[in-house]
N, C-alpha and C positions, 0 to 999 in steps of 0.2 A: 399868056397863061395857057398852059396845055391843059388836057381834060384831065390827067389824072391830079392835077392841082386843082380844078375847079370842085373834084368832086371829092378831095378831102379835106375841101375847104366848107365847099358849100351843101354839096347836095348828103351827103350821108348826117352832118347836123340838123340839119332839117329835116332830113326823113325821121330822124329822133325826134324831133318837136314836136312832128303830124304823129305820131303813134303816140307820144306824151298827153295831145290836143284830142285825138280819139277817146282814148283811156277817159278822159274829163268828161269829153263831150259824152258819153257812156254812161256814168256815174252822174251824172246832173240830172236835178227830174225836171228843171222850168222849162226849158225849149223843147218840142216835141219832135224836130227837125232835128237837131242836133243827135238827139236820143236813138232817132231814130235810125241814123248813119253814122251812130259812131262807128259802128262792127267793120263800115267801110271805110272809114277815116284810119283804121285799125290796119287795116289788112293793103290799102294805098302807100302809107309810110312805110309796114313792112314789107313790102314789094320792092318798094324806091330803095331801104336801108339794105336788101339780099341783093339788088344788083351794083349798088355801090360799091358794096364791099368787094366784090367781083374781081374789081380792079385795083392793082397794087400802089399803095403811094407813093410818092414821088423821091426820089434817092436823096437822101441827107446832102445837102449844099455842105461845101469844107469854106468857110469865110477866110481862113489864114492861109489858103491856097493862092490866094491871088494877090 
């Protein structure tokens, strides 16, 4: 698996979830910790999802080629 597979596989979804997981933890008033880093939990996924995207995915596979 090369990196530009891993990372439009794995890591730009995830950096969606952790800003999703932010957003939540943000908006919830029980956990004080949570609350408290959402803003970072916020700005961690958006970091990971700007440098993801960085890099181009991976060239369409032709399956009736081979």
């Amino acid at each position: 698996m090369t990196l530009r597979e891993i990372n439009h596989r794995v890591i730009v979804p995830v950096s969606q979830w952790v800003m999703v997981l932010g957003i939540v933890a943000l908006c919830q008033p029980w956990v004080e910790v949570l609350h408290r880093y959402g803003v970072t939990i916020i700005l961690v996924g958006l970091i990971a999802f700007s440098v993801g995207t960085k890099f181009a995915p991976p060239p369409a596979r032709d399956e009736d080629a081979t």
